[in-house]
C-alpha positions as CSV (number, residue, x, y, z in Angstrom):
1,X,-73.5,41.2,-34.6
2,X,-71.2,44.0,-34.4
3,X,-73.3,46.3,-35.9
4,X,-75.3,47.9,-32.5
5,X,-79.2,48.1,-33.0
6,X,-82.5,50.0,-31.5
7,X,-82.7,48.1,-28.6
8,X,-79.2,48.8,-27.6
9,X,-80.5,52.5,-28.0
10,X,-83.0,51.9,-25.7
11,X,-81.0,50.4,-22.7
12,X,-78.6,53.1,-22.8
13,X,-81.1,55.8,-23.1
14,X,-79.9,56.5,-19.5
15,X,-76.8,57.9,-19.7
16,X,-78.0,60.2,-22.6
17,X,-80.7,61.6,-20.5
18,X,-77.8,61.6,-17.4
19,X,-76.3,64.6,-19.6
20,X,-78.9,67.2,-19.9
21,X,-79.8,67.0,-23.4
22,X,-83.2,67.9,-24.7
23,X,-83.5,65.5,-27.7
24,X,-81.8,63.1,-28.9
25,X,-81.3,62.9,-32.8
26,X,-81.0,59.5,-34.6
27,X,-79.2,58.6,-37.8
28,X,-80.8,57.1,-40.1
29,X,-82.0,53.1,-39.6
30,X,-84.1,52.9,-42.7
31,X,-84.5,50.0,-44.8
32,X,-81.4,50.6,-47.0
33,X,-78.4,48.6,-48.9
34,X,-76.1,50.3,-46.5
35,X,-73.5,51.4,-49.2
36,X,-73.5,55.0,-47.8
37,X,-74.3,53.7,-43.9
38,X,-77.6,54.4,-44.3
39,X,-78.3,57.4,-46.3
40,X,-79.0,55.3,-49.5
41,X,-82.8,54.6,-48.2
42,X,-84.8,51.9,-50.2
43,X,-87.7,52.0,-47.8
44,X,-88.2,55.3,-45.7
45,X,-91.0,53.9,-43.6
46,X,-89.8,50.7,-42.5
47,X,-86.9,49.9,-39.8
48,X,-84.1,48.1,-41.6
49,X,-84.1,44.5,-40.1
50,X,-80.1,45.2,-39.5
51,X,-80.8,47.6,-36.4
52,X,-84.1,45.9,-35.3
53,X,-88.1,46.5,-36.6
54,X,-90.9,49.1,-35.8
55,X,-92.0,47.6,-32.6
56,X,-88.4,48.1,-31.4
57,X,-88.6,51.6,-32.5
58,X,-91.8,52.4,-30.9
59,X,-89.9,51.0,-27.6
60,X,-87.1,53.4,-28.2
61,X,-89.3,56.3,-28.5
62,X,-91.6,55.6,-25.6
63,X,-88.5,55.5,-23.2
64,X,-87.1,58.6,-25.0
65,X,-90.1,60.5,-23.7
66,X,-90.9,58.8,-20.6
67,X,-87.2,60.4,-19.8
68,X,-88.5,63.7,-20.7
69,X,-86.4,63.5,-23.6
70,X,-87.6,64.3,-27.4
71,X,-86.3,62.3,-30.9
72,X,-85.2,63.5,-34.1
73,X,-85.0,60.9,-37.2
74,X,-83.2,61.4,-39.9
75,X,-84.7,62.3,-43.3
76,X,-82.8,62.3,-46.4
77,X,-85.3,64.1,-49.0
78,X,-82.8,64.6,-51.9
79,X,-82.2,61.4,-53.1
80,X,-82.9,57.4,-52.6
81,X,-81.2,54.3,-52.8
82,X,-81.3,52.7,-56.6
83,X,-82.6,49.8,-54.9
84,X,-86.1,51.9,-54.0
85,X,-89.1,50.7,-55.7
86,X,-89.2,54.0,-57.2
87,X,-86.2,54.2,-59.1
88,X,-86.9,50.5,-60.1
89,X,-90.0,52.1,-62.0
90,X,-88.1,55.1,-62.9
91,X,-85.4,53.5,-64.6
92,X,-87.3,50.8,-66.4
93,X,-88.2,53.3,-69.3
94,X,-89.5,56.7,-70.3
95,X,-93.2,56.8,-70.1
96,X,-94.0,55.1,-67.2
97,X,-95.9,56.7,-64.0
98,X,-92.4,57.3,-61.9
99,X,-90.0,58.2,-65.4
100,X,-90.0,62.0,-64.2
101,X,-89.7,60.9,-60.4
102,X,-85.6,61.6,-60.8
103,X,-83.3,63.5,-62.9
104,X,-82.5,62.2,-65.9
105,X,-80.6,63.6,-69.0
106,X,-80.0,62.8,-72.4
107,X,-76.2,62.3,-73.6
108,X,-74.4,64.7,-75.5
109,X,-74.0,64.5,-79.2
110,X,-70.6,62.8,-78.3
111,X,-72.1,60.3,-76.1
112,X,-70.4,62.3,-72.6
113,X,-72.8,63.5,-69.4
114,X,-75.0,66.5,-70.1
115,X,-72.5,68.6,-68.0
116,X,-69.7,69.2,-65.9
117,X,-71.7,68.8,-62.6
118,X,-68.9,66.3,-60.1
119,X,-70.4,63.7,-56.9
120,X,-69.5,65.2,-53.6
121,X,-67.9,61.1,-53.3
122,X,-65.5,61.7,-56.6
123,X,-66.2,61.7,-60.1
124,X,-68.8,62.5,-62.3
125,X,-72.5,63.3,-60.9
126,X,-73.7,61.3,-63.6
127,X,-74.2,57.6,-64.6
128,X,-75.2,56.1,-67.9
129,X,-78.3,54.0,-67.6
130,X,-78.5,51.3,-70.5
131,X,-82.5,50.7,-70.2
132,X,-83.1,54.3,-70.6
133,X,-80.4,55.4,-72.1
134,X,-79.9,58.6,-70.6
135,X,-78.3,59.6,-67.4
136,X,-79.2,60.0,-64.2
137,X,-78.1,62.6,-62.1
138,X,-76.7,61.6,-58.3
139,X,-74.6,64.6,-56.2
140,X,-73.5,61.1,-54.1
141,X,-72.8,57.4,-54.9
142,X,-73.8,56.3,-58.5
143,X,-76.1,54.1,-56.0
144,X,-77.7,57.3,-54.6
145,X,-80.0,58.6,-57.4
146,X,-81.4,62.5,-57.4
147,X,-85.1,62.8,-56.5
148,X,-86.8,65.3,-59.4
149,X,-88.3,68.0,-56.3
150,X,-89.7,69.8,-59.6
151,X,-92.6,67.0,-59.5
152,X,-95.0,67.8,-57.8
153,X,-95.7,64.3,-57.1
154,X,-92.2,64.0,-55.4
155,X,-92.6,66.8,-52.9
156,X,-95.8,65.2,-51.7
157,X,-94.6,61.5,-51.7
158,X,-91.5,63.1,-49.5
159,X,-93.8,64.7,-46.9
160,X,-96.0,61.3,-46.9
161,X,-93.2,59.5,-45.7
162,X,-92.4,62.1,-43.4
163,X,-96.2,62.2,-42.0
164,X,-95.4,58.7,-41.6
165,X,-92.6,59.4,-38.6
166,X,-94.8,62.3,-37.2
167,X,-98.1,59.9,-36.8
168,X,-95.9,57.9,-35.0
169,X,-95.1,60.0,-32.7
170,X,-91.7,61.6,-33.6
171,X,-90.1,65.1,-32.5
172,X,-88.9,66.3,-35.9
173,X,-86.6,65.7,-38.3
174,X,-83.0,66.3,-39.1
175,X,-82.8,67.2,-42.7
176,X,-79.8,65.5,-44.7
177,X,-78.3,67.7,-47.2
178,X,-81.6,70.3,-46.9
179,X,-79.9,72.6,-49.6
180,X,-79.1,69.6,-52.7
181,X,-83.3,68.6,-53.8
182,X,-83.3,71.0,-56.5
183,X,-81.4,71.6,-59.4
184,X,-81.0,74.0,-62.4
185,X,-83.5,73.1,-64.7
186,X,-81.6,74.0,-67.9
187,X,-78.5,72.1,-66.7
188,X,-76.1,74.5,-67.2
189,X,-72.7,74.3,-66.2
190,X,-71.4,75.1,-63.0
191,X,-68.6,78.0,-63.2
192,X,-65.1,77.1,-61.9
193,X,-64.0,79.0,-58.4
194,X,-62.0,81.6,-58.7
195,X,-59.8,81.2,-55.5
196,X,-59.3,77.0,-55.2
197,X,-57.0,76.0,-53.3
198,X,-54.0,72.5,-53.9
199,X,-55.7,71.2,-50.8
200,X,-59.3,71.7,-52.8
201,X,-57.7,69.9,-55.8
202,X,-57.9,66.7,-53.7
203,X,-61.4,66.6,-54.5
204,X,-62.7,68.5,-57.9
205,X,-65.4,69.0,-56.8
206,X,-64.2,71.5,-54.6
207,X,-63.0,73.6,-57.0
208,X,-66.5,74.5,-58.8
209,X,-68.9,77.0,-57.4
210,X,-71.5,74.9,-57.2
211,X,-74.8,77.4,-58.3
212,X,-76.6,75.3,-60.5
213,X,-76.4,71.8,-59.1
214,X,-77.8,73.2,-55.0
215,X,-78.6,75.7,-53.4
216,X,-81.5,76.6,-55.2
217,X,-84.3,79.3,-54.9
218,X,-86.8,76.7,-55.2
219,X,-86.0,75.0,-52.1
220,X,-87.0,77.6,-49.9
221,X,-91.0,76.9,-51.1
222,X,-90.6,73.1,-50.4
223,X,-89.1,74.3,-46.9
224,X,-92.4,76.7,-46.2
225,X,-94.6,72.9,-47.4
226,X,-92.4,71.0,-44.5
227,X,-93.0,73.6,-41.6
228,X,-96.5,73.8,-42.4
229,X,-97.3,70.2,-41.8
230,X,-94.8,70.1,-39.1
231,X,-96.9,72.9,-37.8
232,X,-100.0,70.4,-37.0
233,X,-97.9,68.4,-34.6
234,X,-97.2,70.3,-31.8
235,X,-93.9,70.5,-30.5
236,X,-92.2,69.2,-33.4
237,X,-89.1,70.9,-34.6
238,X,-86.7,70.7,-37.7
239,X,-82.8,71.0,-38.3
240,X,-81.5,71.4,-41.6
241,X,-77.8,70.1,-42.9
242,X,-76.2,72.6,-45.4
243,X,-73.7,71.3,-46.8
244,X,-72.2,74.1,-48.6
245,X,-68.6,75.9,-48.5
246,X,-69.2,79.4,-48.9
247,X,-71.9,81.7,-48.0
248,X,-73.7,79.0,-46.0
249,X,-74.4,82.0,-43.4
250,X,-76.8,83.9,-45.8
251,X,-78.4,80.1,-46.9
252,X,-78.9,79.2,-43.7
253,X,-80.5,82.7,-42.7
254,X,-82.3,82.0,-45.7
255,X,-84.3,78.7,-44.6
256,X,-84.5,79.4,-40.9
257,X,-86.1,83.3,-40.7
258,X,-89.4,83.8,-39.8
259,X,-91.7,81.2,-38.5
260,X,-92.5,80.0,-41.7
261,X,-89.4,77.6,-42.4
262,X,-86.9,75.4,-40.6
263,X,-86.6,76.3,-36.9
264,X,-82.7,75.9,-37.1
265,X,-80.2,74.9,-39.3
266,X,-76.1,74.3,-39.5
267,X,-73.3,74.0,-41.8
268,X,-70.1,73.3,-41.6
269,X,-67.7,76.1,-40.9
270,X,-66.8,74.9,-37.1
271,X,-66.4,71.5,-38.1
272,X,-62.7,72.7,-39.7
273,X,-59.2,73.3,-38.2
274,X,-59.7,76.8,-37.0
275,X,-59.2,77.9,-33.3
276,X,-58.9,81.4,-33.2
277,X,-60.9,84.5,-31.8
278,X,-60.9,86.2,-35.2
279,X,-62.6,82.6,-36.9
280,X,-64.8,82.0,-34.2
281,X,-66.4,85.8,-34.0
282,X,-66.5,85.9,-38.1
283,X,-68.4,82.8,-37.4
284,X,-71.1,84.0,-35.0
285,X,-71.1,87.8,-35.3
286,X,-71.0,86.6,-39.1
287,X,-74.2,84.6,-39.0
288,X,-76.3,87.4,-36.9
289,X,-75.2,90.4,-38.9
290,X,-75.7,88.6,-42.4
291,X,-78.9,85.9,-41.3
292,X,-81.1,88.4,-39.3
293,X,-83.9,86.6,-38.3
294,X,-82.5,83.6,-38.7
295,X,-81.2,80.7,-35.8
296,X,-78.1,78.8,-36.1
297,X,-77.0,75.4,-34.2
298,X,-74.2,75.0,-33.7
299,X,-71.7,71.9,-33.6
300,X,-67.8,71.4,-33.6
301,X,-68.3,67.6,-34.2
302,X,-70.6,64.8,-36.1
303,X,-70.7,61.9,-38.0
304,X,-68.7,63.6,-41.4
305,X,-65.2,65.2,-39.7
306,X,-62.5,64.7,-37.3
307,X,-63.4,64.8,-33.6
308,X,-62.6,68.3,-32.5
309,X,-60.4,67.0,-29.7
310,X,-58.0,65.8,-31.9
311,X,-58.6,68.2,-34.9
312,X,-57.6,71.1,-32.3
313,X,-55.4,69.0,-30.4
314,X,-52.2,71.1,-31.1
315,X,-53.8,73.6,-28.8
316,X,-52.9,71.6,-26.0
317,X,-53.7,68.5,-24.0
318,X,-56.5,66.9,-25.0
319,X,-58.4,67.3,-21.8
320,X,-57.6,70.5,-21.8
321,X,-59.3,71.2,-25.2
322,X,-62.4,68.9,-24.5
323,X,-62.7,71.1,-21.5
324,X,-62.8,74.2,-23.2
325,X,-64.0,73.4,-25.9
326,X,-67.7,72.5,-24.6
327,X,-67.9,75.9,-22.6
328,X,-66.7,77.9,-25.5
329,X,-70.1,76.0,-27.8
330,X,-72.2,76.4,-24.9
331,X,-71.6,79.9,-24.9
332,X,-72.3,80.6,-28.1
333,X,-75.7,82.4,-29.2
334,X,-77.6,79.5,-31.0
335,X,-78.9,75.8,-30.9
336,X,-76.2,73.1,-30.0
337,X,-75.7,69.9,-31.0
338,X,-73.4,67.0,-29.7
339,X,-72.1,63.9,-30.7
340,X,-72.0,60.4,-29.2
341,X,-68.8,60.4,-27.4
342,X,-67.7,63.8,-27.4
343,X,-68.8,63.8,-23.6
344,X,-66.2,61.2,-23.1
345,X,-63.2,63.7,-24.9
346,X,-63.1,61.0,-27.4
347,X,-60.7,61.1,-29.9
348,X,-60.1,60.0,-33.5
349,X,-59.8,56.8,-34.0
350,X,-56.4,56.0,-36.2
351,X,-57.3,53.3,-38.8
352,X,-55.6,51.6,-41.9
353,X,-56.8,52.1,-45.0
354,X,-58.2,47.9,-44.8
355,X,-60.4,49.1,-41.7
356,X,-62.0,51.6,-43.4
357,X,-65.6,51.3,-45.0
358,X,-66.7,54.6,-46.0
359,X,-66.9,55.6,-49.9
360,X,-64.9,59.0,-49.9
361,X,-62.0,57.5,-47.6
362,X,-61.2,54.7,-49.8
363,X,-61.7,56.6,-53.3
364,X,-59.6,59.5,-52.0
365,X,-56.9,57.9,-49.5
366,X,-54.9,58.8,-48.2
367,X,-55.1,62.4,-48.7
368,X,-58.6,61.7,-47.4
369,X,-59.2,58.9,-45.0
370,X,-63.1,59.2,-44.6
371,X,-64.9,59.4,-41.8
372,X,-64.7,56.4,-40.2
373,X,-62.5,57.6,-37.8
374,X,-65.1,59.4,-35.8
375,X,-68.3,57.1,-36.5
376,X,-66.3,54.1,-34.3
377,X,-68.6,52.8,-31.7
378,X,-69.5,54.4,-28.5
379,X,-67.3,52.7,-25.7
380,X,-69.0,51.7,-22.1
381,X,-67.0,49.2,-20.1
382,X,-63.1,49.8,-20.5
383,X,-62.4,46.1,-19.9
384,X,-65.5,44.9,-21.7
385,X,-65.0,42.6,-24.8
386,X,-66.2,45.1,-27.3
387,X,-66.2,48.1,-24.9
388,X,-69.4,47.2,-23.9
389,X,-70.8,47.7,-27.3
390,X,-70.8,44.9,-29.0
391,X,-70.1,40.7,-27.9
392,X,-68.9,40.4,-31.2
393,X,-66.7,41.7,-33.8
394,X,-67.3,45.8,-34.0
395,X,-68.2,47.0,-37.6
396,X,-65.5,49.8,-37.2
397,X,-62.6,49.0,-34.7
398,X,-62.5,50.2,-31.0
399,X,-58.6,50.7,-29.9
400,X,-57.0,50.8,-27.1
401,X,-57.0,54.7,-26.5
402,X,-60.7,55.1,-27.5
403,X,-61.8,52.1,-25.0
404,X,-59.7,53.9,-22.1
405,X,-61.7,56.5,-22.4
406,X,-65.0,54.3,-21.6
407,X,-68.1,55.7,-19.6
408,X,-67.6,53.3,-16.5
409,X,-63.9,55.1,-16.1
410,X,-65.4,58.4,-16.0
411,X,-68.3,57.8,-14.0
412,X,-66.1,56.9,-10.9
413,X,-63.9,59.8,-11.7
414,X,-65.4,63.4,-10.2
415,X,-63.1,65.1,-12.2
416,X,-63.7,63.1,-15.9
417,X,-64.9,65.2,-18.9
418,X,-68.2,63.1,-18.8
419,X,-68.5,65.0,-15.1
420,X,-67.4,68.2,-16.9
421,X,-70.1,68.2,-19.8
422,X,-72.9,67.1,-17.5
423,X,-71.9,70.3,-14.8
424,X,-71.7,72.8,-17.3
425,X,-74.9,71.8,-19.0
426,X,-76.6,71.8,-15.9
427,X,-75.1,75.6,-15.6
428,X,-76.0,76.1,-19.3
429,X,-79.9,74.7,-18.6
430,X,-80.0,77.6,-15.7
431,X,-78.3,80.7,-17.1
432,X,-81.1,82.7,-18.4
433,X,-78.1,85.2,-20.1
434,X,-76.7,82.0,-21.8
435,X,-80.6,81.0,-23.4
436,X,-81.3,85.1,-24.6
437,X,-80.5,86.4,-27.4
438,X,-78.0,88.8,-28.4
439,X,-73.7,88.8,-28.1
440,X,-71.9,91.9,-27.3
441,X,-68.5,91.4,-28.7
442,X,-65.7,92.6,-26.3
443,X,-62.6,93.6,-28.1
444,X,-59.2,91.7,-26.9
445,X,-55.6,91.0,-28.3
446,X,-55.3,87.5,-29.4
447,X,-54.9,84.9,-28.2
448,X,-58.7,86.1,-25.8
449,X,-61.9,85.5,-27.4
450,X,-64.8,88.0,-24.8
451,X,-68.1,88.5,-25.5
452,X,-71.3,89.3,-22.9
453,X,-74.5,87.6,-23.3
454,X,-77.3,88.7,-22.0
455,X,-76.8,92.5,-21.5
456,X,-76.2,94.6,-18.9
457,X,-75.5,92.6,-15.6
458,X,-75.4,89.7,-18.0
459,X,-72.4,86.7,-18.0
460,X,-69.5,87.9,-19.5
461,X,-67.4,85.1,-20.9
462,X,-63.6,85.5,-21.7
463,X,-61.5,82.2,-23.4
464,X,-57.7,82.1,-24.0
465,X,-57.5,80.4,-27.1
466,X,-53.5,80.0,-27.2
467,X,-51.6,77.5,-25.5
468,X,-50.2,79.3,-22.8
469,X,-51.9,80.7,-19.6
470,X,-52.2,84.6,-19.8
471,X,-52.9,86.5,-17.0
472,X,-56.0,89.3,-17.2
């Protein structure tokens, strides 16, 4: 049908493994309306019949681990879809069992939203609801209504569901959003930022510092309640999505130190534009001088931006910067994570604005075209109908220079990037100075980016980060 499903995960489990990866992380495939792909769940513990039903899951986990592989679902605690049976109980009026299970608001004297609080998509973060007459609060879609974590009741209905997965027999959980469950409790408005930006003015959100809507102290109990039930499954493991602009460093540190809270977490500050020494020290010196104790993981593509490749493509060739670009995150101190395709070089796919699905893209075009452009389907056969993924229609398009880049291609090709990323993983998995703590930052004119891991007698890795060669 287009769309690609759990059994299609299964057969291709192969070529994951082929990489030398440890785990493989799944979005989310949750009963769900699918106006925000996914992450607007109506049912978190059943397999939306669109990508297949639990019995294919359990197949797709069994052959994860029988290739020595772990999986990660998916879990999007701060909200549901308004199509979940709890909203539908929620909304109906004000004194039923679920009424406090969400955020809701009175209006204003004037009849406007309690406060200035804006959606991450566009627009106000609140929606008039005529049965209750109140708002409801939603940092996402009007479709994607914000779970009250001040219940009690709500924090342990969100860590039933996720007993749920781990009875199953899943690895963990990524975390969607791990920093957006609680809110101010007063509602008060969130102050304006001082240094916005014309390019943050595309978005207004982007120009509030956003203190009272995320963020909040409170999370970091409800995190210390996940890590001790994950703690009763052994080798489980957590990674949690910040999604913040500024001092996501210290929030991060925040929910991963000790033992006692997330084992990783990442935001988003190499998911941007910049490709210099200076941005890429600020980030990891940054995070291990400001998160002590804390453990990062580290990505510079996924699911919400640009593929690096063709972010940083005015580098150089293309190649070139896939090349470098996965021993430069290898080397890093931290956890990594990558994304389907990015082992292929795959680049952005360019699409029109009638291709294009996703919410933000088509509110915001075209200073904003979404993130389609990176969440088109993985390609296999070159020559396939499809690519290989699909016999039918794709949900997103595959084009021509996507579907050249194909895994059959590479495979024949000793010198592909899919033969690049596999070789220096498999250096990665055996470089004890690579897997220890600690980066001793070498100083170096731009453009050279040197640092030594492992101390003394350790790997000492040196990048040119400019266009040119330079000799040393």
């Amino acid at each position: 049908d287009g769309v690609g499903d759990l059994a299609g995960i299964t057969r291709r489990l192969d070529h994951i493994a082929s990489l030398g990866v440890d785990v493989v992380w799944l979005s989310p495939v949750f009963t769900s309306p699918q106006k925000d792909m996914g992450y607007d769940i109506s049912d978190q513990c059943d397999i939306d019949p669109l990508f297949g039903s639990l019995d294919d899951f359990d197949d797709l986990l069994a052959r994860t681990h029988e290739l020595g592989l772990k999986l990660i679902v998916d879990q999007v605690p701060s909200h549901t879809s308004d199509q979940h049976p709890w909203f539908v109980a929620s909304r109906a009026s004000r004194d039923n069992p679920k009424s406090d299970w969400y955020v809701w608001a009175d209006a204003k004297p004037d009849g406007s939203p309690p406060n200035n609080w804006l959606s991450v998509f566009g627009g106000p973060a609140w929606t008039w609801d005529p049965r209750r007459r109140q708002y409801y609060l939603h940092s996402f879609l009007a479709s994607q209504p914000q779970m009250n974590f001040h219940n009690p009741e709500v924090v342990e209905a969100t860590l039933e569901t996720m007993r749920f997965w781990l009875d199953r027999g899943v690895d963990g959980f990524r975390l969607d959003s791990i920093n957006y469950p609680f809110h101010d409790e007063q509602l008060r408005d969130n102050p304006p930022k001082d240094d916005a930006t014309p390019d943050d003015w595309v978005n207004p959100y982007n120009v509030q510092r956003h203190i009272y809507d995320k963020s909040r102290p409170e999370t970091l109990e409800f995190l210390e309640q996940v890590r001790a039930m994950l703690d009763r499954y052994s080798g489980t493991m957590t990674v949690g999505e910040v999604g913040e602009g500024s001092g996501a460093a210290r929030i991060m540190g925040d929910y991963t130190r000790g033992d006692g809270r997330l084992h990783m977490a990442y935001s988003f500050e190499m998911l941007g534009p910049q490709y210099t020494p200076a941005y890429f020290r600020s980030c990891v010196g940054g995070f291990f001088d400001e998160a002590q104790g804390g453990w990062p993981c580290w990505a510079f593509s996924n699911h919400d931006v640009v593929r690096h490749v063709s972010r940083w493509s005015g580098r150089g060739d293309t190649d070139a910067v896939a090349r470098q670009a996965i021993a430069l995150l290898l080397s890093f101190e931290g956890a990594k994570c990558l994304y389907q395709g990015e082992e292929l070089g795959q680049t952005e796919t360019v699409l029109t604005y009638d291709e294009i699905v996703d919410p933000p893209g088509l509110k915001f075009w075209p200073e904003y075209k979404g993130r389609d452009g990176c969440r088109t389907p993985m390609v296999w056969e070159a020559d396939a109908p499809g690519a290989g993924f699909t016999l039918g229609d794709p949900w997103l398009p595959i084009k021509a220079p996507q579907a050249a880049r194909a895994v059959d291609r590479q495979e024949t090709d000793p010198a592909s990037i899919l033969h690049h990323y596999r070789a220096l993983l498999s250096f990665y998995r055996d470089c004890g100075p690579l897997r220890a703590t600690g980066t001793d930052w070498i100083d170096l004119p731009d453009p050279l980016l040197a640092f030594r891991r492992g101390g003394a007698g350790g790997l000492t890795a040196v990048f040119n980060l400019g266009a040119t060669p330079l000799r040393l």
